[in-house]
C-alpha positions as CSV (number, residue, x, y, z in Angstrom):
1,X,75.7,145.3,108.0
2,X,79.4,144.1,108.5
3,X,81.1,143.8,112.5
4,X,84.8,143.0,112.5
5,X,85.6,140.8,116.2
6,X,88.4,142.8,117.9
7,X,91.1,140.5,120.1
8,X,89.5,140.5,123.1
9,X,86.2,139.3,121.8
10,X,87.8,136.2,120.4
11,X,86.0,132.7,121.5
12,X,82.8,133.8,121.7
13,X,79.6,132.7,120.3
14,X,78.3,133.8,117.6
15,X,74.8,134.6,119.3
16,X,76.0,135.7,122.5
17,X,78.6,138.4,120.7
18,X,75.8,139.7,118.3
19,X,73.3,140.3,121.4
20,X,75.9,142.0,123.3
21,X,76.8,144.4,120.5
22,X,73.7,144.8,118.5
23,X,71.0,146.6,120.1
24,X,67.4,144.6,120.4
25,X,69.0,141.9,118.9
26,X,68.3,138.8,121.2
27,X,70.1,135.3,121.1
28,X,66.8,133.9,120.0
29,X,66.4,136.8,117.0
30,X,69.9,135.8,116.0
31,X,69.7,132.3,115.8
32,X,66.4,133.1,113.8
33,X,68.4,135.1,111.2
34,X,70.5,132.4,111.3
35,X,67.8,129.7,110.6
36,X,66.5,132.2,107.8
37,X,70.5,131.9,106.1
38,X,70.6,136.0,106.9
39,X,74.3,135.7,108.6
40,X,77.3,135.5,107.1
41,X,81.2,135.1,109.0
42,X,84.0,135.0,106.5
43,X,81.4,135.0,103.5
44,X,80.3,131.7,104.7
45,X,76.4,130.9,105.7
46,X,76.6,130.2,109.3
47,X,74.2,127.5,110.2
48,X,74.8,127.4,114.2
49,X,74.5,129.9,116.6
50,X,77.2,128.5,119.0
51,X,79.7,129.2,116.0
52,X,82.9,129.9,117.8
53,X,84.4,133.4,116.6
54,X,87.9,134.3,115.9
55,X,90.0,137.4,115.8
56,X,89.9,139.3,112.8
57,X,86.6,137.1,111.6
58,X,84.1,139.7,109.4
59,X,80.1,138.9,110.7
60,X,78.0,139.9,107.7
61,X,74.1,140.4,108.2
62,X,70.9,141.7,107.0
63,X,68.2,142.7,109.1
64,X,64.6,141.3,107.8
65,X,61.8,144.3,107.4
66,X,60.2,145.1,109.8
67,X,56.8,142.1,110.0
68,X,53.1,143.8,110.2
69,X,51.8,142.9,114.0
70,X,48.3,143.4,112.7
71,X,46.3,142.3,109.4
72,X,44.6,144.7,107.2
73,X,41.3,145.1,105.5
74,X,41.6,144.3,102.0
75,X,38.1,144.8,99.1
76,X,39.2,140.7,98.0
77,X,36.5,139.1,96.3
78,X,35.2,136.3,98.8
79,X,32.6,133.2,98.4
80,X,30.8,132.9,101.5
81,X,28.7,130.2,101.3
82,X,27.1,130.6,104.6
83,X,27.1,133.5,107.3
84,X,25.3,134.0,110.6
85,X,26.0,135.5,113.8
86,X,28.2,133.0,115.4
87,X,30.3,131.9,111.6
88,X,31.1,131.7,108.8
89,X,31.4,128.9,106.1
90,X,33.9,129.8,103.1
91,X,34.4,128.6,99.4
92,X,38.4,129.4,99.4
93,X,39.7,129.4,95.7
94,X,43.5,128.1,95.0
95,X,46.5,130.0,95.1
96,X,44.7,132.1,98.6
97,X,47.1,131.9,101.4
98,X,44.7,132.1,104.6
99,X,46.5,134.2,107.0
100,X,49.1,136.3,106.7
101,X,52.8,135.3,107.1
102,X,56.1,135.3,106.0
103,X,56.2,136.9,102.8
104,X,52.4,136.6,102.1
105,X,50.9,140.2,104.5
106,X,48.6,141.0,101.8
107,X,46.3,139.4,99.5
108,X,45.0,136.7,102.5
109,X,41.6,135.1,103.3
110,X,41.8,137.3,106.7
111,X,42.5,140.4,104.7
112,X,39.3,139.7,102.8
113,X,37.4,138.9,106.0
114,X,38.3,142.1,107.4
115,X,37.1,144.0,104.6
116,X,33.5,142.0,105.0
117,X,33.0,140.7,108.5
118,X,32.4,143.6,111.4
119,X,33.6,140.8,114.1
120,X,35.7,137.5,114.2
121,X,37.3,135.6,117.0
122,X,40.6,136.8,118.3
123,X,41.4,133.2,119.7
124,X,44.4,133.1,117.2
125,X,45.6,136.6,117.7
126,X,45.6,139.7,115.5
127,X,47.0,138.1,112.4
128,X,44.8,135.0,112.3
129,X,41.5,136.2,113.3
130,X,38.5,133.5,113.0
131,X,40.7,131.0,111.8
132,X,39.4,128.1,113.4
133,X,41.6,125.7,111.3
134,X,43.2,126.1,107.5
135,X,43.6,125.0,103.9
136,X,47.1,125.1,102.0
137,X,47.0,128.0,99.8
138,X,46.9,126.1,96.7
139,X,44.0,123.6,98.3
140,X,40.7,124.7,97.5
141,X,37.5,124.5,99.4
142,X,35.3,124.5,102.3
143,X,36.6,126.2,105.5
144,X,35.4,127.1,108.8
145,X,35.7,130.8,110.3
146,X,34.0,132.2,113.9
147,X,32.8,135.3,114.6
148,X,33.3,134.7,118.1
149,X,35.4,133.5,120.7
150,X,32.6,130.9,121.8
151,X,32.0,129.9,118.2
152,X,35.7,129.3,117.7
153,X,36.5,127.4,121.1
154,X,33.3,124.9,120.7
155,X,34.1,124.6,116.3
156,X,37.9,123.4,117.5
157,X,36.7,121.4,119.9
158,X,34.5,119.5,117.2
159,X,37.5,118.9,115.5
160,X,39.7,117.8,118.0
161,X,37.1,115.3,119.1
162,X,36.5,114.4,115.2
163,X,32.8,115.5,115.5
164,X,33.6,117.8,113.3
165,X,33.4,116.1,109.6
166,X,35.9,116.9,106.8
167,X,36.0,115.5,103.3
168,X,38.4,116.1,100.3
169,X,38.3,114.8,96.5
170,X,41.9,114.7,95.2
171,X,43.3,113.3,92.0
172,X,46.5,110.9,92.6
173,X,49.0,109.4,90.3
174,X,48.7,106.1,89.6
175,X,46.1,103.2,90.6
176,X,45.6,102.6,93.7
177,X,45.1,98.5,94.5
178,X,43.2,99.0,97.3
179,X,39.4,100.7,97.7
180,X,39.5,101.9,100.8
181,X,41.7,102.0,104.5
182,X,42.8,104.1,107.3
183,X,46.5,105.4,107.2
184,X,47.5,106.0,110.5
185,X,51.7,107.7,110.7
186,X,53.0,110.5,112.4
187,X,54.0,113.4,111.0
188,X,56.5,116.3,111.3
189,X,59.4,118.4,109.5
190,X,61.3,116.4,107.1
191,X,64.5,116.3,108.7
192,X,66.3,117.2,105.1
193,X,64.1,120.1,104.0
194,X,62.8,122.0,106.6
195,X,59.9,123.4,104.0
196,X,58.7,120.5,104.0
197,X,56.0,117.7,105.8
198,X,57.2,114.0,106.1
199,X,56.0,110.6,107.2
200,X,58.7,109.9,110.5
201,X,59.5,106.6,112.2
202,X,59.8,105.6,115.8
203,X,56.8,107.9,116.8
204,X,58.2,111.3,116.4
205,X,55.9,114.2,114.9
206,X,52.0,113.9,115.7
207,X,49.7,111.3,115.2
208,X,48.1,112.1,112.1
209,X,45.1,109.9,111.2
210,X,43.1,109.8,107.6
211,X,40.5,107.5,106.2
212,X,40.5,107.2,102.1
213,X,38.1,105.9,99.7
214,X,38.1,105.4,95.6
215,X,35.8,106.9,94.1
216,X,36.6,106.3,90.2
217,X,40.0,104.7,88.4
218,X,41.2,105.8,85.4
219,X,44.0,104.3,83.3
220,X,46.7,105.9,85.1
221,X,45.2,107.8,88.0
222,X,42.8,107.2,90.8
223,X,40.2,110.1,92.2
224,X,40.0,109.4,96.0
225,X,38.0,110.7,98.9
226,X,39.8,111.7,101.9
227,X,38.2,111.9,105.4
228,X,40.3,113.8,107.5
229,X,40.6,112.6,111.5
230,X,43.3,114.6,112.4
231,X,44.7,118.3,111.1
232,X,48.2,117.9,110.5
233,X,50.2,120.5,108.3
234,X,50.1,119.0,104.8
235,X,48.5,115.9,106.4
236,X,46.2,114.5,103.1
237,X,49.1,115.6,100.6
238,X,51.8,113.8,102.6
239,X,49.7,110.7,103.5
240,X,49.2,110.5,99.2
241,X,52.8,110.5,98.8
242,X,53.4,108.0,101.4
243,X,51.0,105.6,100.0
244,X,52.9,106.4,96.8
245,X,50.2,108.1,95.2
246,X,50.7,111.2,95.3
247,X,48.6,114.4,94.4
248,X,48.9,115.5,91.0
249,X,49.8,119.3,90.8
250,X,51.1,118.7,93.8
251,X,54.9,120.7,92.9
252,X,56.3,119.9,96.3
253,X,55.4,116.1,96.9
254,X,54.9,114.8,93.6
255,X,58.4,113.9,91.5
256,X,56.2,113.9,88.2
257,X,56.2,116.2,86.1
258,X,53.1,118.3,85.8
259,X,50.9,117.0,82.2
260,X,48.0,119.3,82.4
261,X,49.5,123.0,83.0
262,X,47.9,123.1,86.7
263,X,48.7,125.5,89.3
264,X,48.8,123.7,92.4
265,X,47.6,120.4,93.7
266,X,44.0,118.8,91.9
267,X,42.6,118.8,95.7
268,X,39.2,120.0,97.0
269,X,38.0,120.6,100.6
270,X,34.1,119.6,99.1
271,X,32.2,118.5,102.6
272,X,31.9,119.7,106.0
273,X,29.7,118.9,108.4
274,X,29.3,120.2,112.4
275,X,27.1,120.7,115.1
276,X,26.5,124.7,115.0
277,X,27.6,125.8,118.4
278,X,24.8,128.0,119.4
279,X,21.6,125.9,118.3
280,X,23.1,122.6,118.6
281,X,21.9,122.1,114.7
282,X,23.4,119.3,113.0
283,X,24.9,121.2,109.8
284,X,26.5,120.0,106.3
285,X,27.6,121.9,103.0
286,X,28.6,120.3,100.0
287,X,31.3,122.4,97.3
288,X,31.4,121.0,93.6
289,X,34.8,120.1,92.1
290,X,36.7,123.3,90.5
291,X,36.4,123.7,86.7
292,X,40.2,123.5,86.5
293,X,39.8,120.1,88.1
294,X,36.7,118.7,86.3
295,X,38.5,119.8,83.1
296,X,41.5,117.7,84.0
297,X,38.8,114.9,84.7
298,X,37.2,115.2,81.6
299,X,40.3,115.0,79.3
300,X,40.7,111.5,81.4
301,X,37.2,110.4,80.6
C-alpha cells in the first residue's frame, strides 16, 4: 500500500500520520510494522516511528496476515511419557516449536496436545495452553504440561522457587578446564541482533543462574550436565557460549562450522524432577540421549 503526504501534513510523525489516516492502525501497530522492517518512506526501511515526514514523501507498507487468536487441534504424533489427571510429562523431539507464534501456527506441541488432551490450563492464554514452561524448538526433551489451572500455578511455582529440578546433557566445543561451577550473568536481547540472547554487563536483563558439570572429555569436545536454576530464553545455550564453549549444532551461537550434518543444537532436556501438586509425591523421569546425539558420540569414541 503506497500514501503520498499532501502539504499540510508535512512535519508529522511517521506513527502519528499513519494512525490518523489508516483505519485500525494504532501508533503501537505501526511502530510494530516498523520493528518487523514492513514500512517503507522514499524506498527507504524506516527504523523509527518519530520519523519526521515531508511533503511529497511516498509511505510504502504491507499489512502482515491476519495472526490465528486461537490454536488448533492437529493428529501430530506425541511421546507422552507420563499422563494423569492434573499433567502431563512430554518427550519433545527436535525441530518441534512448542506453541504457536510468528510464522510457526501449525505443526506445534500445543496443536498436538489439543488433538490428544480433552483439558489443559488456560493460565497462558488460548495459544499457549498447559505450557507451564518451554524448550527451544530445536532442544529436545523432557517438558512439563498441566491440565489445570491448579496444576499449572503450583508446577511454576516449583520452578520459580527451584524446587522444581531440571537437567540437560549437551555436547560443547572444545575442552572445558574446569569440572564443575555455577555461572551466574544476566541475560537479555543482544543489543546488535535483536534475534538473539546475550550475556549483558552492569546488571541489565534477568538474573539467569546455571550449575554445570563434565561428565566425559573427548579430544576436542566436552559432554556437560547442565542444571538449570533459572529459565531464561536461551539461558543454557547462551551461558555455553559465554563460557566459550559453545553447543555444537548450535547454528545461532556457535561460529563453527557444523562437522557432523546436525539439525539443531546436540542438547537434551534428560531429567526432571517435582513434587506432583495434588499428592505431594516426590516425582523424577529420566529421557536417554537421542540417537542423532549418541551417534555423534560414538563417532567421538
Amino acid at each position: 500500500m503506497k500514501v503520498n503526504v499532501k502539504t499540510q501534513e508535512s512535519s508529522m510523525r511517521l506513527d502519528v500520520y499513519l494512525s490518523q489516516h489508516m483505519d485500525g492502525l494504532s501508533r503501537s501497530a505501526v511502530k510494530k510494522l516498523i520493528d518487523e522492517n514492513l514500512i517503507k518512506v522514499n524506498n527507504n526501511i524506516v527504523a523509527k516511528a518519530g520519523t519526521e515526514l515531508k511533503v511529497g514523501d511516498q509511505i510504502e507498507f504491507e499489512l502482515p496476515q491476519p495472526v490465528p487468536t486461537k490454536a488448533v487441534a492437529q493428529d501430530i504424533p506425541l511421546n507422552i511419557v507420563y499422563q494423569d489427571e492434573d499433567l502431563l510429562v512430554i518427550n519433545k523431539p527436535q525441530g518441534m516449536v512448542v506453541h504457536p507464534a510468528n510464522g510457526n501456527y501449525s505443526g506445534t506441541l500445543v496443536n498436538a496436545l489439543l488433538y490428544r488432551v480433552k483439558d489443559l490450563s488456560s493460565i497462558n492464554g488460548e495459544m499457549r495452553p498447559g505450557i507451564v514452561h518451554r524448550l527451544d524448538k530445536d532442544t529436545s526433551g523432557l517438558m512439563l504440561v498441566a491440565k489445570n489451572n491448579m496444576a499449572h500455578q503450583n508446577l511454576s511455582k516449583q520452578i520459580s522457587d527451584k524446587t522444581c529440578i531440571r537437567e540437560y546433557q549437551a555436547l560443547l566445543e572444545g575442552v572445558l578446564k574446569q569440572e564443575k561451577g555455577e555461572i551466574v550473568t544476566h541475560i537479555g536481547r543482544d543489543p546488535h541482533d535483536r534475534k538473539k540472547m546475550a550475556v549483558l554487563p552492569n546488571f541489565e536483563g534477568r538474573e539467569a543462574i546455571s550449575d554445570f558439570e563434565v561428565l566425559r572429555h573427548y579430544a576436542h569436545y566436552t559432554l556437560v550436565k547442565f542444571r538449570l536454576k533459572t529459565g531464561r530464553t536461551h539461558q543454557i545455550r547462551v551461558h555455553a557460549k559465554y563460557l566459550g564453549h559453545p553447543v555444537v549444532g548450535d547454528f545461532t551461537y556457535n561460529p563453527h562450522p557444523d562437522k557432523f550434518g546436525l539439525h539443531g543444537q546436540l542438547l537434551h532436556s534428560y531429567y526432571i524432577e517435582f513434587t506432583h501438586p495434588r499428592t505431594g509425591e516426590r516425582m523424577h523421569f529420566e529421557s536417554d540421549l537421542p540417537d542423532y546425539f549418541n551417534e555423534v558420540l560414538q563417532k567421538l569414541d
